[in-house]
Backbone and ligand atoms as CSV (ligand in chain L), in Angstrom:
chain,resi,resn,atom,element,x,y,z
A,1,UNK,N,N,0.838,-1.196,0.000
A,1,UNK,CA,C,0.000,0.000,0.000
A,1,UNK,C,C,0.876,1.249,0.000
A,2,UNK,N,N,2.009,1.116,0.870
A,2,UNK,CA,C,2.869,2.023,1.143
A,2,UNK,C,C,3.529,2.519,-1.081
A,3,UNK,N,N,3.956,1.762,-0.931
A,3,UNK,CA,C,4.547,1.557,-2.397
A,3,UNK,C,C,3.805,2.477,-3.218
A,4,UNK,N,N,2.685,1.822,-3.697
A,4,UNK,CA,C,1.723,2.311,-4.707
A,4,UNK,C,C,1.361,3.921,-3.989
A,5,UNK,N,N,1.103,3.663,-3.358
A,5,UNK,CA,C,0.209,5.468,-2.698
A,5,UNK,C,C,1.449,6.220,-2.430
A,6,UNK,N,N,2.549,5.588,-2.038
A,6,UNK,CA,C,3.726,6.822,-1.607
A,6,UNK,C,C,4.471,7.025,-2.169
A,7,UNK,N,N,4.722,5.837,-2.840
A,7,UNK,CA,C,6.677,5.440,-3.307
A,7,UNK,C,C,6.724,5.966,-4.368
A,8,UNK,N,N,5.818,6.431,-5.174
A,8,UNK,CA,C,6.776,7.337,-6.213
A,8,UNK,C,C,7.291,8.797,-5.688
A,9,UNK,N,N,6.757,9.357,-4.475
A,9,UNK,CA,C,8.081,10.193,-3.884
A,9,UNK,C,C,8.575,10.106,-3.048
A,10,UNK,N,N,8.180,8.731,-1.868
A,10,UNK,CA,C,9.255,8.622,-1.250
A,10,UNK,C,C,9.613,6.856,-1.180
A,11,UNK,N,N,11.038,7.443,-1.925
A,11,UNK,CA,C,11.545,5.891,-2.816
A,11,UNK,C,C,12.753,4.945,-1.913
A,12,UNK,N,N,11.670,4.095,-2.286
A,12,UNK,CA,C,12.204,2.312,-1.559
A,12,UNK,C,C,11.647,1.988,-0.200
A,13,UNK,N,N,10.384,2.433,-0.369
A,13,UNK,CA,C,9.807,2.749,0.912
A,13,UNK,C,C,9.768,3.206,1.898
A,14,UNK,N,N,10.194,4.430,1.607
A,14,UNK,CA,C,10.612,5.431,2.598
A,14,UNK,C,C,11.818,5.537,3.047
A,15,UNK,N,N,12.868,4.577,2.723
A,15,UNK,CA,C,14.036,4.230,3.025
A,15,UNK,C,C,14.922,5.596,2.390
A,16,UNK,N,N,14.628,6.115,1.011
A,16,UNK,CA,C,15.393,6.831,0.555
A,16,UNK,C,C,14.634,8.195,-0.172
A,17,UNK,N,N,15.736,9.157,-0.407
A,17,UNK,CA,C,14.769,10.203,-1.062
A,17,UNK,C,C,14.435,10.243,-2.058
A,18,UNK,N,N,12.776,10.765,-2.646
A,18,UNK,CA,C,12.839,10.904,-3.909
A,18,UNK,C,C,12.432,12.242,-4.409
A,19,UNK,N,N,10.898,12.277,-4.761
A,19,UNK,CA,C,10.186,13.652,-4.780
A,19,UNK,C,C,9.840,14.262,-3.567
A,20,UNK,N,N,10.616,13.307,-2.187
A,20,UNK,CA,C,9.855,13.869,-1.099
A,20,UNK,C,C,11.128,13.003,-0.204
A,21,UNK,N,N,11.412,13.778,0.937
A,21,UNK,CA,C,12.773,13.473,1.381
A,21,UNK,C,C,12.059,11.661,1.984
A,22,UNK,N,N,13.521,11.660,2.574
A,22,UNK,CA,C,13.453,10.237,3.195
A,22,UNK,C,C,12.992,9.818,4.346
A,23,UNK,N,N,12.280,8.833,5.072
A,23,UNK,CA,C,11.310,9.289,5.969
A,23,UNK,C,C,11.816,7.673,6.993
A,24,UNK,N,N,12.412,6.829,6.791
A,24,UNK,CA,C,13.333,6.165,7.465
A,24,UNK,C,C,13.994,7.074,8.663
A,25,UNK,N,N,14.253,6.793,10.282
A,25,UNK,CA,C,14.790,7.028,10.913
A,25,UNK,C,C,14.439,8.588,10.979
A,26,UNK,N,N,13.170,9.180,10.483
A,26,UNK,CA,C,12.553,10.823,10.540
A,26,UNK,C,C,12.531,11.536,12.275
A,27,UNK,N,N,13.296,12.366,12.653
A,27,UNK,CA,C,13.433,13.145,13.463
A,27,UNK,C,C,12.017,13.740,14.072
A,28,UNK,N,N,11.048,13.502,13.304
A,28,UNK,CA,C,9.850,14.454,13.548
A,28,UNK,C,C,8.618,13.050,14.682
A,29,UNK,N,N,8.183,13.552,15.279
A,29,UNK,CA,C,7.332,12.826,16.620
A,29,UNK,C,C,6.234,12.394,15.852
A,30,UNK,N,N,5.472,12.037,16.044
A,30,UNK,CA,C,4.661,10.947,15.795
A,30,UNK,C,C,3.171,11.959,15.202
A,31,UNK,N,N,2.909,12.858,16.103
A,31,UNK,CA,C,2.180,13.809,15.619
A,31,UNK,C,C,2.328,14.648,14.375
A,32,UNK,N,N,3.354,15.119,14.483
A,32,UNK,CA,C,3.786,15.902,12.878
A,32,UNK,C,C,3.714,14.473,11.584
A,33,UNK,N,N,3.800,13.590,11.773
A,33,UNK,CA,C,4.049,12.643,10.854
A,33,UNK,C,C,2.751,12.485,10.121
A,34,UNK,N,N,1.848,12.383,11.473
A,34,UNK,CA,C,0.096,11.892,11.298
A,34,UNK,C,C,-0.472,12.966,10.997
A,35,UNK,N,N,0.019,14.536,11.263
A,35,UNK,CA,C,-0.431,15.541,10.870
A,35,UNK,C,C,-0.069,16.081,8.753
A,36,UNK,N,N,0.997,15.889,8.744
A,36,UNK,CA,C,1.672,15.551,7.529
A,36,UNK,C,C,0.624,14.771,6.303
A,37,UNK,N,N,0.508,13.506,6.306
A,37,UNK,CA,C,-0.370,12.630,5.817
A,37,UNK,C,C,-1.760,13.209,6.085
A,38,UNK,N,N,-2.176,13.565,7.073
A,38,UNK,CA,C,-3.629,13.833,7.351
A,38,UNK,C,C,-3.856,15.127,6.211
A,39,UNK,N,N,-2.957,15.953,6.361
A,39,UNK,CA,C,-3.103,17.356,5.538
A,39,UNK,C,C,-2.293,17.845,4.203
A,40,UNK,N,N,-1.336,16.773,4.264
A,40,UNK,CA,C,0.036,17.088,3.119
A,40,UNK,C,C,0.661,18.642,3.081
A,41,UNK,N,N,0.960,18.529,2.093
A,41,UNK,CA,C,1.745,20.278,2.528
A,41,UNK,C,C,1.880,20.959,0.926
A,42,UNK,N,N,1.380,22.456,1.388
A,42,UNK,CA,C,0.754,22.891,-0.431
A,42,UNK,C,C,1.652,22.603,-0.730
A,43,UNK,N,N,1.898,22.143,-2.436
A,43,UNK,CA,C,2.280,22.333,-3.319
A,43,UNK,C,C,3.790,21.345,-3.202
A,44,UNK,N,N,3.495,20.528,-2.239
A,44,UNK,CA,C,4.900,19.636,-2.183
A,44,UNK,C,C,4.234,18.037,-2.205
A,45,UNK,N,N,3.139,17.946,-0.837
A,45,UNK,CA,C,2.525,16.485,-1.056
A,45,UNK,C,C,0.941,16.789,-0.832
A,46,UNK,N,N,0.428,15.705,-1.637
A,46,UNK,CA,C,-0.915,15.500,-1.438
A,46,UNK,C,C,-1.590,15.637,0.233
A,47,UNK,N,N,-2.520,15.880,0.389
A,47,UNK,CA,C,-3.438,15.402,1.348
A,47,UNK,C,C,-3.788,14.186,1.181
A,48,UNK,N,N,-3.470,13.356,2.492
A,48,UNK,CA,C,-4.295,11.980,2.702
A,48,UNK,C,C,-5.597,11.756,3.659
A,49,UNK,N,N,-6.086,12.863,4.412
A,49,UNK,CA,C,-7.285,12.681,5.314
A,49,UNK,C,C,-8.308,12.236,4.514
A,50,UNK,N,N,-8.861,12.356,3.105
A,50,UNK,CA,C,-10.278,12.133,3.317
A,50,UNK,C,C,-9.799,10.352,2.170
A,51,UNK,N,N,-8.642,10.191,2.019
A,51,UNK,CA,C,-8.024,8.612,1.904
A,51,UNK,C,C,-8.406,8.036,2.454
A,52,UNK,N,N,-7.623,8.086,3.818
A,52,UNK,CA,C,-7.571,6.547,4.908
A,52,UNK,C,C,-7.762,7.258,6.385
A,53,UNK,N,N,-8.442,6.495,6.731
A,53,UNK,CA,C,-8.883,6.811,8.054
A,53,UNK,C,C,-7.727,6.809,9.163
A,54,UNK,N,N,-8.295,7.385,10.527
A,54,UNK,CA,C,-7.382,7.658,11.281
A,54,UNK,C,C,-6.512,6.587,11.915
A,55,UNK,N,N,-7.336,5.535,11.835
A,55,UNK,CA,C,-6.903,4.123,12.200
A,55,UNK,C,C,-5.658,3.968,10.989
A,56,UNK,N,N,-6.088,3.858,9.723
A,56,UNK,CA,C,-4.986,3.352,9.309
A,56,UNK,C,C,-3.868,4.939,8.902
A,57,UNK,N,N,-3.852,5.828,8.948
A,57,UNK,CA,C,-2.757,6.541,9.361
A,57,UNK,C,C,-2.008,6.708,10.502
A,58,UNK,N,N,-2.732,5.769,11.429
A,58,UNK,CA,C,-1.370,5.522,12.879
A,58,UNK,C,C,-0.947,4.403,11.916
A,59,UNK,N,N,-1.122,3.170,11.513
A,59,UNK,CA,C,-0.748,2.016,10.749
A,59,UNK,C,C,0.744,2.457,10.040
A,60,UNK,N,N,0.054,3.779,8.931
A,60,UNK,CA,C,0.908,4.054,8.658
A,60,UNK,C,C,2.512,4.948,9.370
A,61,UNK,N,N,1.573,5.627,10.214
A,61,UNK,CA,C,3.141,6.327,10.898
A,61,UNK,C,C,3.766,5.234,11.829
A,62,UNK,N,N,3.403,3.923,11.994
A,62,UNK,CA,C,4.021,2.727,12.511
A,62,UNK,C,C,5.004,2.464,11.271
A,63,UNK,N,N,4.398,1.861,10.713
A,63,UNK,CA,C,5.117,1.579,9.160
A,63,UNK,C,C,6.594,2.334,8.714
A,64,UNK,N,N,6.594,3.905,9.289
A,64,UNK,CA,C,7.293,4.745,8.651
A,64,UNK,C,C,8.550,4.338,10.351
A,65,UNK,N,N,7.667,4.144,11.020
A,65,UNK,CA,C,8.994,4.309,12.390
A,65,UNK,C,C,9.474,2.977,12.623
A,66,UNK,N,N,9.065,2.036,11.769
A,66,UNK,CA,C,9.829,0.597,11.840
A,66,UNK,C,C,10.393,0.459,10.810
A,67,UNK,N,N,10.552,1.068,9.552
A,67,UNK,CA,C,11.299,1.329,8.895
A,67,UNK,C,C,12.804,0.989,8.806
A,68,UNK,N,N,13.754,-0.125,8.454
A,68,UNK,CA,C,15.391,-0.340,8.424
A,68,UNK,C,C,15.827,-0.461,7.078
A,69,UNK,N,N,17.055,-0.331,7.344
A,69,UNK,CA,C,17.808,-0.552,5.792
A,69,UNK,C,C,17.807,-1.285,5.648
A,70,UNK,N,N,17.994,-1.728,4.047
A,70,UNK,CA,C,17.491,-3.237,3.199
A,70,UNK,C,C,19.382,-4.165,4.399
A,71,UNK,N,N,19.174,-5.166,4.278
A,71,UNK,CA,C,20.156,-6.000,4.435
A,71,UNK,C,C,21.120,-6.046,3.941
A,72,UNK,N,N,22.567,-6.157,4.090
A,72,UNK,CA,C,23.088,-6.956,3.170
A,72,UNK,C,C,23.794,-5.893,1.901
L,1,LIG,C1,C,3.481,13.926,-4.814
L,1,LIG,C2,C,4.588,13.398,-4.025
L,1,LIG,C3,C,4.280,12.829,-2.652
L,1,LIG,C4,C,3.441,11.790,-2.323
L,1,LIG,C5,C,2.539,10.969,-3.233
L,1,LIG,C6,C,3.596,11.597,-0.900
L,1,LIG,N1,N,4.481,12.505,-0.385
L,1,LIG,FE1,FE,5.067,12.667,1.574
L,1,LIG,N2,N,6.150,14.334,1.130
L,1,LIG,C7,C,6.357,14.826,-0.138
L,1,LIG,C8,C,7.200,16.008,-0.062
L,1,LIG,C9,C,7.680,16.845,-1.229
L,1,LIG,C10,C,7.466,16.198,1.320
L,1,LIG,C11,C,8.280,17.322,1.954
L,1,LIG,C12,C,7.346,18.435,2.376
L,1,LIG,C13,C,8.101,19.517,3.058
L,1,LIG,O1,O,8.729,20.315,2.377
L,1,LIG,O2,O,8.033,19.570,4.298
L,1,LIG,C14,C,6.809,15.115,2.031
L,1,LIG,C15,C,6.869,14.943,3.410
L,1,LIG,C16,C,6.357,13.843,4.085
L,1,LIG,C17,C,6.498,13.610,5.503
L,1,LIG,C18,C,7.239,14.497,6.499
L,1,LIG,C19,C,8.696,14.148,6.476
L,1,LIG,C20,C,9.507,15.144,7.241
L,1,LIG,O3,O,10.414,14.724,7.969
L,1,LIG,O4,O,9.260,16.350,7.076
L,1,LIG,C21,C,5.858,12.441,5.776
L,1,LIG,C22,C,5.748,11.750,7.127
L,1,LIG,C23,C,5.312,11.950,4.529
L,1,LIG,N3,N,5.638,12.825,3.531
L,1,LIG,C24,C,4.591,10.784,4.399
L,1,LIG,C25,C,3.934,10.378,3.230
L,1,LIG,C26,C,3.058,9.243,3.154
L,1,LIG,C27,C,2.769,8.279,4.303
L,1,LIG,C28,C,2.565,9.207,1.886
L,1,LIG,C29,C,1.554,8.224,1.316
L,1,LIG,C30,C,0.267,8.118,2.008
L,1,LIG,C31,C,3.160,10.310,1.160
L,1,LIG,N4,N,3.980,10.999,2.020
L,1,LIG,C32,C,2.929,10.613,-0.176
L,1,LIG,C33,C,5.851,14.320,-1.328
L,1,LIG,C34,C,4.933,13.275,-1.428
């Protein structure tokens, strides 16, 4: 889900930057993350609130904070 809805700007699943920085190991708290996605930011990323519900945007800011580099 991550892939298809995000990854063309933020590439390898968040692991690295693309049209939208890299979001692996992100400095920003848990709120700005869910606030981010909930609202996007003009003219850089979409809005995701009226997407996916609030349930699955904690899912996702889980997703983004378990996040590691590929292996190997
Ligand atoms: C059209 C490209 C695009 C798409 C699609 C997109 N983003 Fe973004 N995203 C960006 C850009 C550009 C920024 C940087 C905004 C800024 O300047 O603060 C960003 C910032 C973020 C941030 C804040 C990172 C930080 O440290 O400031 C998060 C979290 C985020 N995106 C998550 C997501 C998620 C989750 C999805 C999918 C539901 C998604 N994005 C889809 C372009 C995109």
């Amino acid at each position: 889900m991550f892939a298809t809805t995000c990854g063309w700007c933020h590439s390898d699943g968040g692991r690295a930057a693309g049209k939208g920085p890299q979001l692996m190991d992100s400095k920003r708290d848990d709120d700005f993350i869910r606030n981010r996605i909930k609202n996007g930011k003009e003219g850089a990323m979409p809005a995701f609130g009226a997407t996916f519900s609030d349930a699955e945007i904690d899912e996702i800011t889980k997703y983004i904070r378990a996040l590691k580099p590929h292996e190997g």
